[in-house]
VOBARO-726589 format. One record per residue: residue number from 1; residue in one letter; x, y, z of N, C-alpha, C in turn. Coordinates in nm, 4 decimals. Example, Ala and Ser with C-alpha at 12.3 -4.5 7.8 and 13.67 -1.06 7.14 Angstrom:
<recs>
REC_1_A_1.3190_-0.5690_0.7800_1.2300_-0.4500_0.7800_1.3200_-0.3300_0.7800
REC_2_S_1.2850_-0.2250_0.7080_1.3670_-0.1060_0.7140_1.2900_0.0030_0.7870
</recs>
This chain:
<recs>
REC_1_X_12.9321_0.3833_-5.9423_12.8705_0.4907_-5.8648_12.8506_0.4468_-5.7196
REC_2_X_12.8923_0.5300_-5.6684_12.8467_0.5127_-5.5089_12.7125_0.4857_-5.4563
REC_3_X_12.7021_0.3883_-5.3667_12.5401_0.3742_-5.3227_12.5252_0.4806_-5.2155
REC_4_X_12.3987_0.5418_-5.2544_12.3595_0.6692_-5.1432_12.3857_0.6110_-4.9896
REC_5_X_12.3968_0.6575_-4.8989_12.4112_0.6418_-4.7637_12.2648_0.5804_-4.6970
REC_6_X_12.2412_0.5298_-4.6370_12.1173_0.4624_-4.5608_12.1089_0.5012_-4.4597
REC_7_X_11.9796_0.6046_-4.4262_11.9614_0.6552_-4.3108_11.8481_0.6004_-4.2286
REC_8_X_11.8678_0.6040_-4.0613_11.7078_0.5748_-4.0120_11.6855_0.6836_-3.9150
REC_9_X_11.6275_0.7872_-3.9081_11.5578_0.8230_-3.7838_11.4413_0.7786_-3.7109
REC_10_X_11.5125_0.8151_-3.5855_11.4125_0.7817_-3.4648_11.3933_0.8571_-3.3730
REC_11_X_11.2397_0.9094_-3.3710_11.1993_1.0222_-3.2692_11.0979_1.0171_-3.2470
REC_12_X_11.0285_1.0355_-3.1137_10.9110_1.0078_-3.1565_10.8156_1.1085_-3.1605
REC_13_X_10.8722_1.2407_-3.1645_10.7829_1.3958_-3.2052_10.7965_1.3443_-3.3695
REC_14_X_10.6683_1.3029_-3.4151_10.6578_1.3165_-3.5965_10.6913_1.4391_-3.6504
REC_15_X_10.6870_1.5329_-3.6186_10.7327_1.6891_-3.6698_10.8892_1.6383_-3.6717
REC_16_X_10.9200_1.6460_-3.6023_11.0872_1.6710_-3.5902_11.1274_1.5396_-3.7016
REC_17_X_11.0865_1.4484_-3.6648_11.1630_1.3562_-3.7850_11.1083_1.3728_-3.9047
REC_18_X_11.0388_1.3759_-3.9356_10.9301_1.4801_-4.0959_11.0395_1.6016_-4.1303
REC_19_X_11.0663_1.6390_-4.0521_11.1849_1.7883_-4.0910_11.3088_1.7524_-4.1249
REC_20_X_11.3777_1.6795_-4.0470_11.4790_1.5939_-4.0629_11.4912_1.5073_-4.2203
REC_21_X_11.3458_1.4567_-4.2295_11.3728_1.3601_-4.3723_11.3169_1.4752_-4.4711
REC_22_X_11.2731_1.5526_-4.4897_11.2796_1.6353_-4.5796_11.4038_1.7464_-4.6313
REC_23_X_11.4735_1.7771_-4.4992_11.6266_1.8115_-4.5059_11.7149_1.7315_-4.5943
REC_24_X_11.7151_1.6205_-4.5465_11.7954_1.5005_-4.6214_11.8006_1.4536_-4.7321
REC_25_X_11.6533_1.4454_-4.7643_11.5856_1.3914_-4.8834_11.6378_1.4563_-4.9956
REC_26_X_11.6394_1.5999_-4.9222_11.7422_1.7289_-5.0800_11.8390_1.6901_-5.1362
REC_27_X_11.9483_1.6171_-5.0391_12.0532_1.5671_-5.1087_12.0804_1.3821_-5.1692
REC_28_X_12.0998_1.3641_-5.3179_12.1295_1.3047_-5.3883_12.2229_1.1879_-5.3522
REC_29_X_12.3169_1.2224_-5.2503_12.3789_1.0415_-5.2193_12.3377_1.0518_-5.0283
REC_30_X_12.1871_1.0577_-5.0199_12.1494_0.9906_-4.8781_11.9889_0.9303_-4.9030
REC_31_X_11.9916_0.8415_-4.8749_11.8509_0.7336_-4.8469_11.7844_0.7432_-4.7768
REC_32_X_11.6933_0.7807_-4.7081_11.6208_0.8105_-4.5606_11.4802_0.6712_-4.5736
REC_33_X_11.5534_0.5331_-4.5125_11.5314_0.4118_-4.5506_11.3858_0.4014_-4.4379
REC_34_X_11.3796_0.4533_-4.3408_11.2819_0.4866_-4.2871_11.3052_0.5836_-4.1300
REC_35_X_11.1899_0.6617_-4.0659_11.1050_0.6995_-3.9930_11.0694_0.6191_-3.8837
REC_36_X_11.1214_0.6373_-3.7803_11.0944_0.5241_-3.6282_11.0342_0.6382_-3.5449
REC_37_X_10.9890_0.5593_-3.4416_10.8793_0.6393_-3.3101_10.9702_0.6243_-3.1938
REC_38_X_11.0183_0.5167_-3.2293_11.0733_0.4800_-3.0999_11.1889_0.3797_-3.0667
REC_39_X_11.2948_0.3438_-2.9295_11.4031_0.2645_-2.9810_11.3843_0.1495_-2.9826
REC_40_X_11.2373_0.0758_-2.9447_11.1967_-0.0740_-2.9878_11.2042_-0.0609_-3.1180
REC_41_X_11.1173_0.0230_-3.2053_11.1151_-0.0074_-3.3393_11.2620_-0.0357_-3.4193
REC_42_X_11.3448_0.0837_-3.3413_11.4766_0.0504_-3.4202_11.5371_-0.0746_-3.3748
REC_43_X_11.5060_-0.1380_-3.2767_11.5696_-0.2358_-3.2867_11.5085_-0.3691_-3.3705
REC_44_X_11.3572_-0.3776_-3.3199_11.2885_-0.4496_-3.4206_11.3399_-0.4664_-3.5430
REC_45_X_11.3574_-0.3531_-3.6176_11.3586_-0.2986_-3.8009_11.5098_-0.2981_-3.7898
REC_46_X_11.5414_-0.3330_-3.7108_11.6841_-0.2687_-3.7671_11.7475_-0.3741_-3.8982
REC_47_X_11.7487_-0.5279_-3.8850_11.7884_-0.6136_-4.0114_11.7042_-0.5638_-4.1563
REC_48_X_11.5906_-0.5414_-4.1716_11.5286_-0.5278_-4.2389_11.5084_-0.3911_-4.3172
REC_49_X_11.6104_-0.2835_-4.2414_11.5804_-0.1581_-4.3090_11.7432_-0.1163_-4.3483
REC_50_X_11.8195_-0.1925_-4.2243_11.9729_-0.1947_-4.3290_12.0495_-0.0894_-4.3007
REC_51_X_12.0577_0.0095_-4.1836_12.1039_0.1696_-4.1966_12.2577_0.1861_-4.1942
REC_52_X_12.2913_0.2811_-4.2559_12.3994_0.3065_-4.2866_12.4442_0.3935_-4.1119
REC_53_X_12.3511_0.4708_-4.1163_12.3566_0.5864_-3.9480_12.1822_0.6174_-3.9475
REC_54_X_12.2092_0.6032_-3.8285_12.1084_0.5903_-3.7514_12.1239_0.7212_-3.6564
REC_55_X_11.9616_0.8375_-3.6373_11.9953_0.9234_-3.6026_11.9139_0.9386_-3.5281
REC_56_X_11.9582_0.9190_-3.3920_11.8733_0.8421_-3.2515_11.8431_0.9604_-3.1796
REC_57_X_11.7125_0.9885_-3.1204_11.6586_1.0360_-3.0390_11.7080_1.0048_-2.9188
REC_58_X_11.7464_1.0815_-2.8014_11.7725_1.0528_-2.6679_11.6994_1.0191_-2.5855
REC_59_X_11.5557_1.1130_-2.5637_11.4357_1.0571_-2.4888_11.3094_0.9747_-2.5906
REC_60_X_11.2937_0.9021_-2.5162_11.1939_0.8379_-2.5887_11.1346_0.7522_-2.4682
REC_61_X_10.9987_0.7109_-2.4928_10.9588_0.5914_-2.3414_10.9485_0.4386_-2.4366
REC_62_X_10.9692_0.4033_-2.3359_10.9988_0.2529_-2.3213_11.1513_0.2383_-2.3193
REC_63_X_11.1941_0.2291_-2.4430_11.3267_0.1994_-2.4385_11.4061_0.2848_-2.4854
REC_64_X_11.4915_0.4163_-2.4155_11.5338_0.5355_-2.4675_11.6290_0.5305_-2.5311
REC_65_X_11.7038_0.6281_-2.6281_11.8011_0.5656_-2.6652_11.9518_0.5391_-2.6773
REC_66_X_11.9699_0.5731_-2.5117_12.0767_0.5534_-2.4833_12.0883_0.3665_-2.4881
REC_67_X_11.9652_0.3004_-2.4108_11.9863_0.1774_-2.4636_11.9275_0.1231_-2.5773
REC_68_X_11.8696_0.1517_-2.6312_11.8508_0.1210_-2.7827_11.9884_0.1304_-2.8611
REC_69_X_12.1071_0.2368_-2.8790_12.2158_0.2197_-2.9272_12.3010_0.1092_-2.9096
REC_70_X_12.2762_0.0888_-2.7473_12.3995_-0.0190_-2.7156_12.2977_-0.1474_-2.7840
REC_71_X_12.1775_-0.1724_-2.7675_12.1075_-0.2824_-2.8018_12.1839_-0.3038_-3.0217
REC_72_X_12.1616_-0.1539_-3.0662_12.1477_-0.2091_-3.2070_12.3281_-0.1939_-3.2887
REC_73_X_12.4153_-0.1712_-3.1831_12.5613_-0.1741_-3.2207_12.5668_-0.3198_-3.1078
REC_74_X_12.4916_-0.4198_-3.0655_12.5403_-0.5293_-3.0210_12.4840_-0.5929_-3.1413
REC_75_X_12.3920_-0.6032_-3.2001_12.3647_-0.6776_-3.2999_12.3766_-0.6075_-3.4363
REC_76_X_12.4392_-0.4852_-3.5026_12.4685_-0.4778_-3.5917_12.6146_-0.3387_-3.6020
REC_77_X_12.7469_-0.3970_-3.5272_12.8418_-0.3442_-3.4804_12.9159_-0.2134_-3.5964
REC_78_X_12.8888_-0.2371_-3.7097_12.9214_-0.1566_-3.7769_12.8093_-0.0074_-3.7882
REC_79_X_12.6925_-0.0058_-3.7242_12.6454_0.1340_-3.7694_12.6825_0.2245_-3.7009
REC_80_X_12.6365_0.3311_-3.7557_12.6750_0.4374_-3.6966_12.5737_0.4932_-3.6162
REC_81_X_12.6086_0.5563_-3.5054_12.4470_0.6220_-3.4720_12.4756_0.7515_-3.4016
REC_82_X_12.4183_0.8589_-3.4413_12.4398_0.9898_-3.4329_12.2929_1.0606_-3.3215
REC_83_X_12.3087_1.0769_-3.1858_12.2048_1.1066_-3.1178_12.1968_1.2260_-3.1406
REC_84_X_12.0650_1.2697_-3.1275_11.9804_1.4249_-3.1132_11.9094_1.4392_-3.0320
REC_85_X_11.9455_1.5334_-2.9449_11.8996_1.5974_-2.8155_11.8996_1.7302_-2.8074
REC_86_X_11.8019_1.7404_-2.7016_11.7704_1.8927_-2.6691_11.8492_1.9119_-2.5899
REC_87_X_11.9746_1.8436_-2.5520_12.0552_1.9242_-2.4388_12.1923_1.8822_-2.4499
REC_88_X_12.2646_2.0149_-2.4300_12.3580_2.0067_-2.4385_12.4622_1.9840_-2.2878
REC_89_X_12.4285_1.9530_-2.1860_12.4640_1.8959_-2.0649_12.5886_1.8123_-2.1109
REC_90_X_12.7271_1.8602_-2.0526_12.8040_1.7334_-2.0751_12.7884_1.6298_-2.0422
REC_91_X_12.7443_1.5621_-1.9230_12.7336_1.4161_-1.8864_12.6263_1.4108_-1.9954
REC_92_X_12.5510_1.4457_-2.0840_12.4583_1.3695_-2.1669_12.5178_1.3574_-2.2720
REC_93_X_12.6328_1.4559_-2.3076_12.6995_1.3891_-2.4401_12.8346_1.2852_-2.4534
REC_94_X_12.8705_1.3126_-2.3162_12.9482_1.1771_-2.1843_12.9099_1.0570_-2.2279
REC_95_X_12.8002_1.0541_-2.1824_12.6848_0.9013_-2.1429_12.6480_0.8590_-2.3083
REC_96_X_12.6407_0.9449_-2.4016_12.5667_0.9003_-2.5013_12.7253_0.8452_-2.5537
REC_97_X_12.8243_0.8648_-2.6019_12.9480_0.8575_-2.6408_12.9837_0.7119_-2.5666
REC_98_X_12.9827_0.7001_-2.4086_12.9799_0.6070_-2.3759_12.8924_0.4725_-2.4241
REC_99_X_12.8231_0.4805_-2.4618_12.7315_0.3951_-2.4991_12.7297_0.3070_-2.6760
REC_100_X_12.8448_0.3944_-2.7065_12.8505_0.4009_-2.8703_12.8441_0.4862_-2.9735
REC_101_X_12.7488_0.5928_-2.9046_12.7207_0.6598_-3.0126_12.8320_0.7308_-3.1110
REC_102_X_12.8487_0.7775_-3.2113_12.9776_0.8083_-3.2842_12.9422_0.9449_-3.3153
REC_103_X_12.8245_1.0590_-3.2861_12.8218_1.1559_-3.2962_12.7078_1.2341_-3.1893
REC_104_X_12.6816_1.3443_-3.1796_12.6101_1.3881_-3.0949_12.5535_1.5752_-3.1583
REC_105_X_12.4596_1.5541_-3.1723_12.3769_1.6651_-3.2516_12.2544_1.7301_-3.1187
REC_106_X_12.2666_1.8527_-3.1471_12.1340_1.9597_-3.0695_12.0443_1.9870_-3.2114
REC_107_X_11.9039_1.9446_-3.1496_11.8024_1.9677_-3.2389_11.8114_2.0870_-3.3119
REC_108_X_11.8414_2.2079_-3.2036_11.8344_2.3246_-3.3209_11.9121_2.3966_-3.4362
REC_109_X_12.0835_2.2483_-3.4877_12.1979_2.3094_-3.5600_12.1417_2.3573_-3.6921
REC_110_X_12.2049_2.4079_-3.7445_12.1738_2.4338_-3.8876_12.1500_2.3318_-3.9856
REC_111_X_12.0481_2.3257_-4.0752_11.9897_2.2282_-4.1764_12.1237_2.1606_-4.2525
REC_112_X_12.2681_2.2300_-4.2830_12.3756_2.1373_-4.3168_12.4062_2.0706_-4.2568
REC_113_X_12.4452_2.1431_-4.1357_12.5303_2.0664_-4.0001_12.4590_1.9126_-4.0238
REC_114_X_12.3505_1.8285_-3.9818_12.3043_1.7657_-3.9989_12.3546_1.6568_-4.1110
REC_115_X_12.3915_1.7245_-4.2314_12.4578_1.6232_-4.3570_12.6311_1.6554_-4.3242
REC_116_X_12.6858_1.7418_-4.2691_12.7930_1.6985_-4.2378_12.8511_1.6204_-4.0936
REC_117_X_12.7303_1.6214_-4.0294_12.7761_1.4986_-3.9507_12.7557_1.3620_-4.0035
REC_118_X_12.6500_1.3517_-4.0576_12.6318_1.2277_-4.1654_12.7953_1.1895_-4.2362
REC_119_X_12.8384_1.2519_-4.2949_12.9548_1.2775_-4.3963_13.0406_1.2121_-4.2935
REC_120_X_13.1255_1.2804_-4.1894_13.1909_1.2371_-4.0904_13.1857_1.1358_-4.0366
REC_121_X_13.1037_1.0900_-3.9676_13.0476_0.9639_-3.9119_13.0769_0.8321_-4.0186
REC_122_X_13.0409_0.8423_-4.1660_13.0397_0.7825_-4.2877_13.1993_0.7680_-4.3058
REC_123_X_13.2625_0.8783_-4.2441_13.4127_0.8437_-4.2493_13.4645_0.7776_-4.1608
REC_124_X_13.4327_0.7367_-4.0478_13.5035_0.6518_-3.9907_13.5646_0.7669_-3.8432
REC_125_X_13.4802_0.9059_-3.8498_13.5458_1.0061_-3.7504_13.3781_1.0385_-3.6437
REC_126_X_13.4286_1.0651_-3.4927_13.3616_1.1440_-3.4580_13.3130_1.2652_-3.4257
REC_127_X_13.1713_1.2748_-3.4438_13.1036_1.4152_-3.5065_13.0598_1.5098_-3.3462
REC_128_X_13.0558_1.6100_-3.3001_13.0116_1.6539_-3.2152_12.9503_1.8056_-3.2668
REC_129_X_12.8332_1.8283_-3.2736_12.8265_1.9777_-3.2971_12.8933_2.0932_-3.2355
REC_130_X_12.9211_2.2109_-3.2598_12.9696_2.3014_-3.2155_12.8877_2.2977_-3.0378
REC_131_X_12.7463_2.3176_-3.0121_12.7752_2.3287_-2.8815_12.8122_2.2439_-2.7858
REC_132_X_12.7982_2.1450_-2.8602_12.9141_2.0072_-2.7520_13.0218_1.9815_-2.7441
REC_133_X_13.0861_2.0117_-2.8716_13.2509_2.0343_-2.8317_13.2986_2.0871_-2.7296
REC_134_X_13.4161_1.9537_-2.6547_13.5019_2.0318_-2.5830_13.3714_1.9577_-2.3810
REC_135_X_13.2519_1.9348_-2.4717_13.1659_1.8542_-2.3639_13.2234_1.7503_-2.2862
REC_136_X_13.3504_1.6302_-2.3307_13.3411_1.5207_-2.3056_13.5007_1.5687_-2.2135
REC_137_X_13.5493_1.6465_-2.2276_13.7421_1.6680_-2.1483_13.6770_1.6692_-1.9783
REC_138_X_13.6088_1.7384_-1.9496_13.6378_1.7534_-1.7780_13.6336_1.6034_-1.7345
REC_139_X_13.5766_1.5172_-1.7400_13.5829_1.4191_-1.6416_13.7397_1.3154_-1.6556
REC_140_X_13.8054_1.3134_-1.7669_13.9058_1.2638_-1.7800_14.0128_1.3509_-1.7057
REC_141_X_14.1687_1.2258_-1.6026_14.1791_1.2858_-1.5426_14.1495_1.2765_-1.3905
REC_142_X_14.0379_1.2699_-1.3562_13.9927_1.2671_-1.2651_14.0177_1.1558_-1.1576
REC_143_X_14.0341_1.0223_-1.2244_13.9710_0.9328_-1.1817_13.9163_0.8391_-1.1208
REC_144_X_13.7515_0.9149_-1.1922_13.6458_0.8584_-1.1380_13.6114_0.7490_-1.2091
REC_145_X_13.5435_0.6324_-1.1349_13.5198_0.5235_-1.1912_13.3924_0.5620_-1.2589
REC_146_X_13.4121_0.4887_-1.4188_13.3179_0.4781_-1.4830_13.1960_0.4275_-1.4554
REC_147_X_13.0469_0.5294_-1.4811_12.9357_0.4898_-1.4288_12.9213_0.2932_-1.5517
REC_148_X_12.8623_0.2047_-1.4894_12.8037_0.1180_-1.5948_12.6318_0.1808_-1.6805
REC_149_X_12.7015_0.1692_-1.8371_12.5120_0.1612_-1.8742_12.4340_0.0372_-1.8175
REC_150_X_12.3169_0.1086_-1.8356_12.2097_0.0280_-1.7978_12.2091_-0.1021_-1.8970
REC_151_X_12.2364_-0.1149_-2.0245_12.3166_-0.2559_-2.0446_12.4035_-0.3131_-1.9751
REC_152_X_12.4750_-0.2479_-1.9738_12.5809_-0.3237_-1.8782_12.5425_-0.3428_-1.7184
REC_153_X_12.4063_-0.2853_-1.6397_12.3776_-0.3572_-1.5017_12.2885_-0.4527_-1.5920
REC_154_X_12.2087_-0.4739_-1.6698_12.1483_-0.5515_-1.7367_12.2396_-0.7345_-1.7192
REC_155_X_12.3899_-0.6894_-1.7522_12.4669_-0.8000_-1.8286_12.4785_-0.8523_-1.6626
REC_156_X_12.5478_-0.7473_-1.6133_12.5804_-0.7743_-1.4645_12.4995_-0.8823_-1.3848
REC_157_X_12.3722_-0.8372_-1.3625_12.2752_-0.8638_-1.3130_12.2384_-1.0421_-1.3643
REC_158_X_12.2745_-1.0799_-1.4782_12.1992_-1.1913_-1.5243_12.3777_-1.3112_-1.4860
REC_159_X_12.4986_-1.2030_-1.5112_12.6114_-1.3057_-1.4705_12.6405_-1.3064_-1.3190
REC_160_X_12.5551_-1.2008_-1.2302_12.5878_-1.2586_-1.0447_12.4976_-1.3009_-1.0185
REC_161_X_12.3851_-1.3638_-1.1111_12.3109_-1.4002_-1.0532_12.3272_-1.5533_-1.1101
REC_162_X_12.4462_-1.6234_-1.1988_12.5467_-1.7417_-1.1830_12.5224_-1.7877_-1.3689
REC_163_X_12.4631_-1.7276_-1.3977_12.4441_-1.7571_-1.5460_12.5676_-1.7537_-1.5987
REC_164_X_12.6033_-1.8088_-1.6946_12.7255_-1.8732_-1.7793_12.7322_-1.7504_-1.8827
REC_165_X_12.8830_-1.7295_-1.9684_12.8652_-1.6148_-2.0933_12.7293_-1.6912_-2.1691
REC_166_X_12.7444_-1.8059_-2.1942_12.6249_-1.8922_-2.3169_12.4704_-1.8577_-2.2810
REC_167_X_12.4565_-1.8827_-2.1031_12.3267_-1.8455_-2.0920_12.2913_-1.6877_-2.0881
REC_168_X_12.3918_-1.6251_-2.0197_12.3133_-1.4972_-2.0892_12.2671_-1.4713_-2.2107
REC_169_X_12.3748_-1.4964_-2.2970_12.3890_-1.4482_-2.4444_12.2612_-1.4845_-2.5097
REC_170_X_12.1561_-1.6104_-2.4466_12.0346_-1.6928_-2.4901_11.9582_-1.5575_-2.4102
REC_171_X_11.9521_-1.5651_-2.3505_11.8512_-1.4854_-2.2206_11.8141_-1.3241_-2.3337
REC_172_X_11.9521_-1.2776_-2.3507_11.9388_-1.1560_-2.3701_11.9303_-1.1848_-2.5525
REC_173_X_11.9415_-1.2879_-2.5904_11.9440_-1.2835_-2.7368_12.0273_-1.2424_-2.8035
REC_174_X_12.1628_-1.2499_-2.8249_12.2751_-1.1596_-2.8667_12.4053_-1.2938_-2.8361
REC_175_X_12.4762_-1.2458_-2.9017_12.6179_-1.3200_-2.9076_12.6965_-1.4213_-2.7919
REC_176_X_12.7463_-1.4952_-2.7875_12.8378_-1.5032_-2.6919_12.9585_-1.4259_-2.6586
REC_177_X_13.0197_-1.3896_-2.8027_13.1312_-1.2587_-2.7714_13.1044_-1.1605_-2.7158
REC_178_X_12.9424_-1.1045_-2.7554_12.9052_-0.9909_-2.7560_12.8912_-0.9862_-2.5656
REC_179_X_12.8375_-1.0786_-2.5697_12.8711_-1.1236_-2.4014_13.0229_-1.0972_-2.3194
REC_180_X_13.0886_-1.1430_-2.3574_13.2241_-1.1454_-2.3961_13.2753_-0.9919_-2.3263
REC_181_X_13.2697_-0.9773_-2.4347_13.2993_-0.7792_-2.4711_13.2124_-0.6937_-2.3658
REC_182_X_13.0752_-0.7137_-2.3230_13.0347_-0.6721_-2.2020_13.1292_-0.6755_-2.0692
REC_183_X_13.1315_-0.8198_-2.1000_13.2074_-0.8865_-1.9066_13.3173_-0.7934_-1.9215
REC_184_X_13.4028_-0.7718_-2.0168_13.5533_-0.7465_-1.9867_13.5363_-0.5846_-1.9474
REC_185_X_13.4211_-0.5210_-2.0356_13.4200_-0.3679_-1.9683_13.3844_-0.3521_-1.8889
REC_186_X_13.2844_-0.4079_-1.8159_13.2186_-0.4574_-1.6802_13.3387_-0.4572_-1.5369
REC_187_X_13.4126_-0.5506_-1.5979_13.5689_-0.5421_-1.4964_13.5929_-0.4575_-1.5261
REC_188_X_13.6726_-0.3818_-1.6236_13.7494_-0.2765_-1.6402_13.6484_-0.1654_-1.5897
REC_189_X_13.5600_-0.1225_-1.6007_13.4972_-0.0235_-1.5435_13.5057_-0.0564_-1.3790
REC_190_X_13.4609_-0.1544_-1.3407_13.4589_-0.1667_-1.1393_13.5962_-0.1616_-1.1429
REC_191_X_13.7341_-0.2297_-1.1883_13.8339_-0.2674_-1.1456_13.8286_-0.4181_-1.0850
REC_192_X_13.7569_-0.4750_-1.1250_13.7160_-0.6318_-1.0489_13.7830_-0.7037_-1.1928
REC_193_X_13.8493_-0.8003_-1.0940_13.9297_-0.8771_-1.2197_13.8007_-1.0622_-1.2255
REC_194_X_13.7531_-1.0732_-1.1105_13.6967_-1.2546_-1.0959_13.5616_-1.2391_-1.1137
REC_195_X_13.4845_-1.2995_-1.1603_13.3173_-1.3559_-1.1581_13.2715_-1.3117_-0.9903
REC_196_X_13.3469_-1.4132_-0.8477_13.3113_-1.3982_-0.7494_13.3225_-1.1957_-0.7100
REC_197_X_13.4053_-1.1467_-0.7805_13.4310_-1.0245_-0.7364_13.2962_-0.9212_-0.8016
REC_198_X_13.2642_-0.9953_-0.9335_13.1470_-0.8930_-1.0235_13.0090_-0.9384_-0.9034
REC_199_X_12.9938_-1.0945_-0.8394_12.8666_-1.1288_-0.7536_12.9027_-1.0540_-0.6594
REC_200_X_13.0154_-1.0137_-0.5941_13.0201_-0.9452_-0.4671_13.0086_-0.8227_-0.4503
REC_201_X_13.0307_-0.7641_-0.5888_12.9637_-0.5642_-0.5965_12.8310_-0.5559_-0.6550
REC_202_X_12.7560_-0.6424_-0.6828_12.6462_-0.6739_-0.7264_12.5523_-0.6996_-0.5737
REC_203_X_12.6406_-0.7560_-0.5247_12.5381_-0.7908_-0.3555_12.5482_-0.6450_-0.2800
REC_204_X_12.6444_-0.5820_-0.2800_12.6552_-0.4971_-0.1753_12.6370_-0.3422_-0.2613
REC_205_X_12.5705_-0.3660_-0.4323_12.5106_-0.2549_-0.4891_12.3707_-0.2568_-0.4904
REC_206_X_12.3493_-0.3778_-0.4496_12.1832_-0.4017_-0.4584_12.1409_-0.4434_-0.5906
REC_207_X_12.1964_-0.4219_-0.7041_12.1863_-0.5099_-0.8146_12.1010_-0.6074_-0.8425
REC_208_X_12.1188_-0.7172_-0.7038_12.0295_-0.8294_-0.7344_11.9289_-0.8219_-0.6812
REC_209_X_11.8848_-0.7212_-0.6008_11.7692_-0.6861_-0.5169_11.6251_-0.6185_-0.6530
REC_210_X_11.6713_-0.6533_-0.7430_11.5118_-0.5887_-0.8185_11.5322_-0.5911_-0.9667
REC_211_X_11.5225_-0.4266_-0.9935_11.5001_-0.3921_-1.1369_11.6016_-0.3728_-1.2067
REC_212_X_11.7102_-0.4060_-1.1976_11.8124_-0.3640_-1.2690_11.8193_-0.4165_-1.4173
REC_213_X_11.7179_-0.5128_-1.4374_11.7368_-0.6148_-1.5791_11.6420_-0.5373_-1.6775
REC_214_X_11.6367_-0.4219_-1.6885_11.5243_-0.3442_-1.7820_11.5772_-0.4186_-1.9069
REC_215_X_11.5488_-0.4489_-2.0569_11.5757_-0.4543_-2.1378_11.5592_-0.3520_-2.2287
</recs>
C-alpha cells in the first residue's frame, strides 16, 4: 500500500491553515504532518516533520516565504513546495517559481483544486491554478536580466566580501555544493563569469554597503 503523502502548511492566519487541514484531512492517502505560523518554523521543523509538499504562505514576517523555500529546498532538495497567495500578479508567480517553488495556488480555488495540485506536484509536474496560468510567458524573450533572490544577494554578499565556497557554506549552514549551485546561478544570472567580476557588481550595486545578508 502506498504511504499517504506528507503535508506541511504554513500560514500564519490560523483560520486559513485550519481550513486547509480540514479540506485535506477528508482525503485518505494525504497526512497533514503539521500546521506552521511561519517560514522560521518551517525551516526549524522541517527534518523532524518529514514533508512530502509543503504549502507555503507568501507573506509572512520575519522570514517570508519566498525565502523560506529557497532556505528548505537547500537543505531538503527533494520537496515540493506549493505557495498560496492572495495575488495573482505575474511577477509574484515569476518570483515564487524562481525561487523553487513547483506550484502556485490563490487562496480562494476550489476545495479540490487544492488536492489536485498536491497530486501533480507528487508527480514530478508543475501545478499553476487556473488564474495564474499563462502568468510566467511575458517576461521570456525579452532579455532582461534575471532579478537575484534575496538568497542569492545573501550568497553574493558573504563571497565579495572574500569568503571561500567552504566558508560560506559554515556561515550560512548549508552545503558546500549547495554553495556551489548558488555561485554558478549567481554568474549566470549577472553574466559575470570570475569571483573578481561577482566583487566588482557587488561594489558598484552597493551590496556590500549594508543589509543585504537578511537570512
Amino acid at each position: 500500500m502506498t504511504e499517504p503523502t506528507r503535508i506541511v502548511i504554513v500560514d500564519d492566519h490560523p483560520m486559513v491553515a485550519e481550513g486547509i487541514q480540514s479540506i485535506l484531512e477528508s482525503y485518505d492517502d494525504i497526512d497533514v504532518v503539521g500546521t506552521l505560523s511561519s517560514g522560521r518554523e518551517a525551516i526549524d521543523q522541517l527534518d523532524k516533520l518529514n514533508p512530502d509538499v509543503v504549502l507555503m504562505d507568501l507573506n509572512m514576517p520575519e522570514i517570508g516565504g519566498l525565502t523560506a523555500t529557497e532556505i528548505v529546498l537547500e537543505r531538503r532538495p527533494g520537496t515540493r513546495i506549493v505557495i498560496l497567495s492572495m495575488h495573482d500578479n505575474p511577477e509574484y508567480i515569476a518570483s515564487a517559481l524562481s525561487h523553487g517553488a513547483v506550484g502556485y495556488l490563490l487562496k480562494d480555488v476550489p476545495t479540490d483544486e487544492i488536492k489536485q495540485a498536491i497530486d501533480t506536484v507528487m508527480q514530478g509536474e508543475t501545478y499553476l491554478c487556473t488564474g495564474a496560468q499563462g502568468s510566467i510567458a511575458p517576461k521570456q524573450g525579452q532579455g532582461a536580466r534575471e532579478a537575484l533572490t534575496e538568497r542569492e544577494q545573501t550568497i553574493l554578499l558573504q563571497l565579495a566580501s572574500g569568503k571561500s565556497n567552504k566558508e560560506v557554506a559554515h556561515v550560512l549552514d548549508i552545503s558546500v555544493r549547495t554553495v556551489e549551485t548558488h555561485r554558478k546561478n549567481i554568474k549566470r544570472k549577472l553574466g559575470i563569469s570570475s569571483t573578481a567580476g561577482l566583487t566588482r557588481y557587488a561594489l558598484e550595486h552597493g551590496v556590500l554597503q549594508g543589509t543585504g545578508a537578511r537570512l
